[in-house]
C-alpha positions as CSV (number, residue, x, y, z in Angstrom):
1,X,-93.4,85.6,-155.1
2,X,-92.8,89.0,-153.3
3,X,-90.9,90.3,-156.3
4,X,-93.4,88.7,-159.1
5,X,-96.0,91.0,-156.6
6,X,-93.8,93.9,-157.5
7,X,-92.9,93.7,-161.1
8,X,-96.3,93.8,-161.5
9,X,-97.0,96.8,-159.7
10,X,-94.4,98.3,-161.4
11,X,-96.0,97.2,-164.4
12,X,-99.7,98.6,-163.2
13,X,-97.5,101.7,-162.5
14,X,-96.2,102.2,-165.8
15,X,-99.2,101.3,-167.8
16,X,-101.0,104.2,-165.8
17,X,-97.8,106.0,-166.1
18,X,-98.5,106.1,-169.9
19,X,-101.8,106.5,-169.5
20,X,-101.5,109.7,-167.7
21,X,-98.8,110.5,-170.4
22,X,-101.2,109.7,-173.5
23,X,-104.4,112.0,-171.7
24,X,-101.9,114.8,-171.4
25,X,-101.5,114.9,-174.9
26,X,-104.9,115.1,-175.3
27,X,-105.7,117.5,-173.3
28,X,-102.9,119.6,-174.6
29,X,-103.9,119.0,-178.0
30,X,-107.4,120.0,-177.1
31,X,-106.6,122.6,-175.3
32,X,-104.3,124.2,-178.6
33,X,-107.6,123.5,-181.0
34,X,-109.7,125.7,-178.5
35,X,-107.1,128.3,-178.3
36,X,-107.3,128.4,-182.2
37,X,-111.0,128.2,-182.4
38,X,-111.1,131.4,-179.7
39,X,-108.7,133.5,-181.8
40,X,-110.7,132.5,-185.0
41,X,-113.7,133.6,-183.1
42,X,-112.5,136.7,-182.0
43,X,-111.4,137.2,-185.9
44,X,-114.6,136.7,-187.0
45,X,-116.2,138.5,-184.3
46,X,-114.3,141.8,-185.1
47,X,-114.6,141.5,-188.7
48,X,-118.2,141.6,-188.4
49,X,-118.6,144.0,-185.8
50,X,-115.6,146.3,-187.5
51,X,-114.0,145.1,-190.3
52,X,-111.8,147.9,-190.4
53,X,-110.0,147.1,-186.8
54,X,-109.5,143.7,-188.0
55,X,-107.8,144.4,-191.1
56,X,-104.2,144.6,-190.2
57,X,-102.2,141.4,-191.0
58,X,-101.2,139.4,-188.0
59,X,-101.9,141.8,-185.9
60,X,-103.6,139.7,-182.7
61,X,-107.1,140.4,-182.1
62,X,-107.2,141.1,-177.8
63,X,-110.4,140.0,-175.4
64,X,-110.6,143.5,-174.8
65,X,-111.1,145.0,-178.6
66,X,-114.4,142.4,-178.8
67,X,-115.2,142.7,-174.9
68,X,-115.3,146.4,-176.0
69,X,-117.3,146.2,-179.5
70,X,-120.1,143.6,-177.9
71,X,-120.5,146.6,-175.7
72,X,-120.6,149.2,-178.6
73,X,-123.1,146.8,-180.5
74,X,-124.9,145.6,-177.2
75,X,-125.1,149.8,-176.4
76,X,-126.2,150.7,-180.1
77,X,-129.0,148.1,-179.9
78,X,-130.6,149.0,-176.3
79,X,-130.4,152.9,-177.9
80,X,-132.5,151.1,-181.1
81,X,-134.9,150.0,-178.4
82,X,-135.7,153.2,-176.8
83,X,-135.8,155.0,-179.8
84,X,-138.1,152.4,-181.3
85,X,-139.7,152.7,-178.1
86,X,-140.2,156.5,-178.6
87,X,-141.8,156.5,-182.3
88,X,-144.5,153.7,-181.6
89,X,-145.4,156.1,-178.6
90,X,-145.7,158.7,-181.1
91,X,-147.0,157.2,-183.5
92,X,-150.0,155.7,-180.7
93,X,-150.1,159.5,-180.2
94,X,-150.7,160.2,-183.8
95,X,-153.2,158.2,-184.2
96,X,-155.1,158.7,-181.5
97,X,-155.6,162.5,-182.2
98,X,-156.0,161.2,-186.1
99,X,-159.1,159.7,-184.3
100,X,-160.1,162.4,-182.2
101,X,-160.0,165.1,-185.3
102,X,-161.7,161.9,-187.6
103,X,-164.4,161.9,-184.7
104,X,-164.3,165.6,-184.9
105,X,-165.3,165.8,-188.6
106,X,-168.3,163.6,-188.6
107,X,-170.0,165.1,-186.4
108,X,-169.3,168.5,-188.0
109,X,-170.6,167.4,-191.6
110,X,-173.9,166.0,-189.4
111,X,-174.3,169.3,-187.9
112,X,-173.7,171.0,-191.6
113,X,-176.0,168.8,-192.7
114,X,-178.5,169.3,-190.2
115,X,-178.0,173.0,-190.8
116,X,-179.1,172.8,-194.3
């Protein structure tokens, strides 16, 4: 009885045995399709951004090249901001005094009319 108890242990052991084995793969197999998928990304990322950096064959794309253009592009864009920032304060300005000289004229042609 005692070694029926431990053939099938051995036989739990080696069914998780393989088990482990088979979730290794997976994860291994996973974990090359996400490695692909990150260097595609970073293709595509710097093509976009720059399709002139990406355009050597084979040449390997680093983190740092698109760490470095999301910070060009993020940097461009808050500069886009302020300047957009900048004109609609202007342009508020603009109009504003458009409305004070408007203002300005009416009652000038009342008081030319009034004169004559």
């Amino acid at each position: 009885q005692a070694e029926e108890e431990l053939r099938e242990g051995c036989a739990r052991q080696a069914l998780q045995l393989q088990e482990m084995g088979r979730r290794e793969r997976l994860l291994r197999a996973d974990l090359r399709l996400a490695r692909e998928q990150l260097e595609s990304f970073k293709t595509q990322v710097m093509q976009l951004c720059s399709p002139a950096a990406a355009g050597v064959a084979g040449k390997a794309i680093t983190e740092q090249q698109v760490i470095e253009k999301v910070k060009q592009i993020s940097e461009e864009n808050q500069q886009s901001r302020e300047r957009e920032k900048c004109l609609q304060e202007e342009l508020s300005c603009r109009l504003s005094k458009e409305k004070e000289v408007s203002a300005n004229v009416k009652v000038f042609e009342k008081s030319l009319r009034e004169l004559q």
